[in-house]
Every structure is written in structure tokens, then in C-alpha cells.
C-alpha positions in Angstrom: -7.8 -8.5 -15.7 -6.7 -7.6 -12.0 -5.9 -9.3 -9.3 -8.3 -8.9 -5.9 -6.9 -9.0 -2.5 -8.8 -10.7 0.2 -8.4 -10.7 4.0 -8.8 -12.7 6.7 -8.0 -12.4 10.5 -5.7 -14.7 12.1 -3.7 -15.8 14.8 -1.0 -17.2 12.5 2.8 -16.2 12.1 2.3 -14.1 9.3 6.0 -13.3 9.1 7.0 -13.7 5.2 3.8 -13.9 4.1 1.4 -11.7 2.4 0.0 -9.6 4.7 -2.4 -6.3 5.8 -1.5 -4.3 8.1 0.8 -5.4 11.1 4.7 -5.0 10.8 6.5 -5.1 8.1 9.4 -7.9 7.2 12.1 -6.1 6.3 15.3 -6.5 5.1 17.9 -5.4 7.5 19.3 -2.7 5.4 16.1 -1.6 4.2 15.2 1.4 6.4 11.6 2.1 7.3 10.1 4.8 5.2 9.0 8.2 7.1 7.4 11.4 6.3 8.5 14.5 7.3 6.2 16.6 10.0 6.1 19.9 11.5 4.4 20.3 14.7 4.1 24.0 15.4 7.9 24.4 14.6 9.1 21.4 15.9 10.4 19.6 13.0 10.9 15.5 12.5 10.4 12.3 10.7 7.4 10.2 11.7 7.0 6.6 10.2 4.8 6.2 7.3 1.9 3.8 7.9 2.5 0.5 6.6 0.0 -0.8 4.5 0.4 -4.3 3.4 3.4 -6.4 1.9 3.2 -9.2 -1.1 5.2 -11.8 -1.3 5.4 -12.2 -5.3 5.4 -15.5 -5.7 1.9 -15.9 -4.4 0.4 -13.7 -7.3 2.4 -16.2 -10.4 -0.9 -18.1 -10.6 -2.8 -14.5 -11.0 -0.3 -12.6 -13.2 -1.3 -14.1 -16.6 1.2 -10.8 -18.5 3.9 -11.6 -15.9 3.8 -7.8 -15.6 4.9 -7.9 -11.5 8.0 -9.4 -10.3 7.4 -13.4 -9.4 10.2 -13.6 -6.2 11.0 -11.2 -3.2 8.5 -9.0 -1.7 6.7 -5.9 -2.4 5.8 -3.1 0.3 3.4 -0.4 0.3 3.8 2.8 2.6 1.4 5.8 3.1 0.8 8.3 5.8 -3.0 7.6 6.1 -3.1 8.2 9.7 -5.8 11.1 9.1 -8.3 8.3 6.8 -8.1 6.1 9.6 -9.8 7.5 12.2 -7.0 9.9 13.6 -8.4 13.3 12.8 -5.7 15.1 14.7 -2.8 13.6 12.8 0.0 15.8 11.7 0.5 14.5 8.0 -3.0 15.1 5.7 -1.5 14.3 1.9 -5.3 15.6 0.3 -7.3 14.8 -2.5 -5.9 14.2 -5.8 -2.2 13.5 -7.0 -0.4 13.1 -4.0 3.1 14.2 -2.7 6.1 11.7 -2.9 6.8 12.3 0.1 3.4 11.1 1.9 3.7 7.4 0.2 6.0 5.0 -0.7 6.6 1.6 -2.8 9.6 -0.7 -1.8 10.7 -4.1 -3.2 13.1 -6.6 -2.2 14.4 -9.3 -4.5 14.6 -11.6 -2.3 12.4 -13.1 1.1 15.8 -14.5 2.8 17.0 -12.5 6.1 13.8 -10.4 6.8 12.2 -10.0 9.9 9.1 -7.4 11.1 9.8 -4.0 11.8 8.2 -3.5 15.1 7.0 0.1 16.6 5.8 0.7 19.5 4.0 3.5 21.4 6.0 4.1 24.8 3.2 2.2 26.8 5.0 -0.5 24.6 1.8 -1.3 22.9 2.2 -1.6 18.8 2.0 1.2 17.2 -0.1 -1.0 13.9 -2.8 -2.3 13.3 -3.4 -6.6 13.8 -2.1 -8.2 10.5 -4.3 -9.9 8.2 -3.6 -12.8 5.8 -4.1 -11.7 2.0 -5.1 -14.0 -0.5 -5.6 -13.3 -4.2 -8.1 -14.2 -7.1 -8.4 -13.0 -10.8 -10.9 -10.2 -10.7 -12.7 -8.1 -13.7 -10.6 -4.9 -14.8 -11.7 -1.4 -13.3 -13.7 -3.3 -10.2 -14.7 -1.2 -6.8 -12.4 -3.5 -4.2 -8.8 -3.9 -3.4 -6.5 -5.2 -5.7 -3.3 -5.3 -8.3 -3.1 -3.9 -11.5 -5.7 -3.4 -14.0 -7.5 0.0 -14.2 -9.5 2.1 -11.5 -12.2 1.9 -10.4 -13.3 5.6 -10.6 -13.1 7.1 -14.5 -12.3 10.5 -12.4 -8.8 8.5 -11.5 -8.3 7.4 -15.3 -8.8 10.4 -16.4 -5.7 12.2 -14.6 -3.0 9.7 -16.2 -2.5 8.2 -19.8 -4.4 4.8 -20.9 -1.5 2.6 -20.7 -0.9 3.6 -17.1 -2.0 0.7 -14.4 -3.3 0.6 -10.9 -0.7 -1.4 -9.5 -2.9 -1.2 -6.1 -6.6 0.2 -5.4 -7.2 1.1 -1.9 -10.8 0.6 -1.1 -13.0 1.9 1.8 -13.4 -0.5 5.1 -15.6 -0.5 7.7 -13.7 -3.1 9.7 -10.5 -0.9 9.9 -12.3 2.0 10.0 -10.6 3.3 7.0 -12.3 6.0 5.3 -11.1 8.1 2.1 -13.5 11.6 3.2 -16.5 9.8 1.2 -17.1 6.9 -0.6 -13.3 7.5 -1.9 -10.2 5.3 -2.9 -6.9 6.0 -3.5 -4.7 4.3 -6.3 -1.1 3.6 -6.6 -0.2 4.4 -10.3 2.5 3.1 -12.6 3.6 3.3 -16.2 3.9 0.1 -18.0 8.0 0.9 -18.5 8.0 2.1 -14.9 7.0 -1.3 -13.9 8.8 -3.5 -16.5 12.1 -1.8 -15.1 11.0 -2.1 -11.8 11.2 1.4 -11.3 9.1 1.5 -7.9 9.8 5.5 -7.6 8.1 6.0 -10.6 4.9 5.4 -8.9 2.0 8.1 -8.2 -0.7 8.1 -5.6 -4.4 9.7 -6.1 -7.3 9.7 -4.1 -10.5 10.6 -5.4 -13.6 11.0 -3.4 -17.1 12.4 -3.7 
């Protein structure tokens, strides 16, 4: 079984709370992750896009294998500027097994003392997308939508990694967002079952397949 995400635009404080898009909530000594660019010689770090958070406790109804962690919060990185919508970004991580460097997982034990992680452009608009509540459901294994663990949806993804090894989250295709993986793509963050029972978060692959 997986577990699907669902979204829903609102006007609430989503601040601790599962969440798409917006800022993060992060812990005070967790820095924000970047990837590194170079602009024609001109070397730095940009921040990663942030992708969603998930506050664990919301997915022990869902969990039936108790596979994720059921407290703190989970995070998910990548620099997916290019997929949505900004053709000239600087950062374009491919298709296929992606570097480390262009993703990254985070988790904190614990949802006390975090607060959102705000960027701004230097009009001092944000530089993120509007946040949208998440809320979960038990889903059928291998489905084509967003969600936790399970399998792929695309057999081309299962193939590249061993059986055992689980989509701990499928990034589908939006119109809403404009977020578009070249065509009719997704991308999957991967983990081994060992990697995830020792919470080993930078044990995680990325891979985006697309026709």
C-alpha cells in the first residue's frame, strides 16, 4: 500500500503542519539546503527549492508497517526551478538518477522550536510558492499521483533499483503549479528498506523518468 498526498489551498497558518510548497519550519540549527551554481564563472550557493514538509504524526493512521518515523517532521528539497516553468534557471539535475547534490531529505525528531524559513526576492516578495495543506489517504501500490512509499509508478523507475527498494515520495505532474517533468514525467525519491529503518535520510536517490 502507499499513502496519497492531497492538496488544498488555504488561507490558514500552515506553520507545523503538513504542507506544499511555501516556507519551510525549521529548526533553528537546521540550515536550509543549497545547491551549488556557476553562472559563467561566478560561483555560489543558491537555495534548493523546497518542496513540501510532513509532519509524521499525521501519516500513523496510514503507515500500517510503521515503516516512517511517527513524531518530528520530514522535509523534502530539490532544485526544480527548471520543471517549474523557469527555463533559464542555472541548476538543470536531468533525466535519470540524479546528483546528491541537486536534492535533499531532512528530518527532525521533534516539531518543538521551528519556525518558516522565509526568502525573499529583493522587491521583498517571497521567493515560494503559496503553501498548500496536505492530507493523506491509503492508496493502491505503484499508482500515477503523489504519495509515500510503496512502488513507482513507471516500471522504467523500478527497474533502475532492487525490489525491496521503496518510493518514499512520487512527484507527479501539475497543471496548477505549472510543474512539468519534460513530458508526462515524475520523479521518485528512493530508499532502501535498511536505509529507512535507520533513518538514514542520505541514503536516498532521486530519478526522474519521462517520455
Amino acid at each position: 500500500m502507499a499513502i496519497k498526498l492531497n492538496f488544498q489551498k488555504t488561507d490558514a497558518d500552515l506553520t507545523g503542519r503538513s504542507k506544499w510548497w511555501g516556507a519551510p519550519d525549521l529548526p533553528m540549527d537546521m540550515p536550509f539546503p543549497t545547491v551549488p551554481v556557476d553562472d559563467d564563472g561566478d560561483a555560489y550557493d543558491d537555495p534548493m527549492t523546497f518542496i513540501c514538509q510532513i509532519r509524521c504524526e499525521d501519516l500513523i493512521p496510514f503507515d500500517k508497517d510503521n515503516l516512517l518515523p511517527h513524531n518530528g517532521m520530514l522535509y523534502f528539497f530539490a532544485a526544480i526551478d527548471y520543471f517549474l516553468g523557469n527555463l533559464d534557471a542555472f541548476v538543470y539535475p536531468g533525466m535519470g538518477e540524479w546528483n546528491p547534490i541537486n536534492f535533499k531529505v531532512l528530518y527532525s525528531p521533534t516539531c518543538d522550536d521551528i519556525e518558516p524559513y522565509e526568502i525573499n526576492y529583493d522587491d521583498g516578495t517571497p521567493a515560494y510558492m503559496p503553501a498548500e495543506a496536505i492530507t493523506f489517504e491509503l492508496s493502491a501500490d505503484a499508482n500515477e499521483s503523489f504519495h509515500l512509499l510503496g512502488k513507482p509508478y513507471y516500471e522504467e523507475i523500478r527497474e533502475q533499483y532492487p525490489d525491496d527498494m521503496i518510493s518514499l515520495l512520487q512527484i507527479d505532474e501539475n497543471d496548477d503549479w505549472d510543474l512539468r517533468f519534460v513530458d508526462c514525467g515524475m520523479v521518485c525519491f528512493m530508499i532502501s528498506p535498511d536505509d529507512l529503518r535507520n533513518r538514514y535520510w542520505n541514503g536516498v536517490k532521486c530519478y526522474l523518468h519521462s517520455f
